[in-house]
N, C-alpha and C positions, 0 to 999 in steps of 0.2 A: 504494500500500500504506500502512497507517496505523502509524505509529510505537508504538511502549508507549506512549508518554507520554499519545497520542492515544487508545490502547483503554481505561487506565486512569480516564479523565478521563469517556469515556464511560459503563463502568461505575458509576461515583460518580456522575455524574447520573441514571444512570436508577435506584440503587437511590435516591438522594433522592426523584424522580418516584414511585415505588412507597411509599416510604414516607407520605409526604404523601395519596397516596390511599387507603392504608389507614386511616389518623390519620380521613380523612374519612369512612369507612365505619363506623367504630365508633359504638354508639349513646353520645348522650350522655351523661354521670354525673349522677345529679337534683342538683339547683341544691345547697349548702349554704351558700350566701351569709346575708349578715347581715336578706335580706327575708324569707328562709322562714324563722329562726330566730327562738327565741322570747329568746332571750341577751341582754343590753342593760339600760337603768334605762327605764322607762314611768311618762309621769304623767298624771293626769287631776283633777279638781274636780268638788264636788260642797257642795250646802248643806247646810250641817250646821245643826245646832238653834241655834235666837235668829237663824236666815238666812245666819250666817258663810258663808263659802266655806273648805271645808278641802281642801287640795291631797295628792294620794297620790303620793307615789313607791313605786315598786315596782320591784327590784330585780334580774331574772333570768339564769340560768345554765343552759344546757340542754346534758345531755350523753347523746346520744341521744334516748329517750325519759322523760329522769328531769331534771324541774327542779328546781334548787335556788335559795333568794337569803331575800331582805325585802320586807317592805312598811313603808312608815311612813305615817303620815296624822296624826288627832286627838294633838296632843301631840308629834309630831314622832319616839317612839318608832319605833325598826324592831324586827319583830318577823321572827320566821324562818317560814317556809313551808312544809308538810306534804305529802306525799302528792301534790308534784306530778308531772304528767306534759302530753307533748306526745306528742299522735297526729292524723294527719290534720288538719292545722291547726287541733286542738282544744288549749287549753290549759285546764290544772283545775290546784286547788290547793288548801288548806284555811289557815284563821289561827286558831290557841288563844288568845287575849288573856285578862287577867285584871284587868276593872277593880273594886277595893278589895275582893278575897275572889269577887267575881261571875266564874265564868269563862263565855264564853263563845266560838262556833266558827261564823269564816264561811266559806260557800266559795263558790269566784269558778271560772265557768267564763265561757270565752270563745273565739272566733274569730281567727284570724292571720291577716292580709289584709291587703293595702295600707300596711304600717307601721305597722299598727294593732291592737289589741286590743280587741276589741268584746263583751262580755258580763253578765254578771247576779253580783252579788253578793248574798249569801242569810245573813242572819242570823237576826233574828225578822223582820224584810221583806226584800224583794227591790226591789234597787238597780240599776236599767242604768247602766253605763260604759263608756266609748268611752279607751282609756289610749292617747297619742301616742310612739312610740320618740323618746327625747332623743339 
């Protein structure tokens, strides 16, 4: 005959046992690790005019599908960023700058992949960028 001590013992293992394969039944949760998100500082290069190389940091915060942050590049200014959003490992965003009374407004969309941000900025031309997470 088996003791309490013994029926108890057995109980608590097998609800462990059942618990643990239910734990393995459930579907995954999708990732929201730091690779699907687009949250982080990103930098990329690019030549700029007289051939310089000028370096962009860009600065992002994603809560949901709503990004916030900077960019900085020419001059080292950061400047804040409009209208972003993260869908579908697309990311968009727009920049108002105002150099000496000239305003002007770029937007940068791109892909989230691999740790990387891959897409086209668009001023009065269109610029490909490849920005690495820092």
């Amino acid at each position: 005959m088996m003791t309490r001590a013994k029926i108890i013992v057995a109980i608590v293992l097998a609800s462990a046992a059942l618990s643990v394969r239910a734990a393995d039944d459930k579907p995954a949760a999708p990732a929201a690790d730091a690779a699907g998100s687009a949250t982080g500082t990103w930098k990329w290069s690019y030549q700029g005019p007289g051939g310089n190389d000028v370096e962009m940091v860009l600065k992002l915060k994603q809560d949901g599908e709503k990004l916030s942050g900077t960019v900085s590049g020419f001059g080292g200014q950061a400047t804040e960023i409009k209208d972003g959003t993260v869908k579908d490992g697309k990311v968009s965003f727009k920049v108002d700058r105002d150099f000496g009374g000239m305003k002007s407004t770029t937007t940068y969309a791109a892909a989230l992949a691999d740790g990387a941000l891959k897409g086209k900025s668009e001023t009065v031309w269109t610029r490909d960028f490849e920005a690495k997470r820092q």
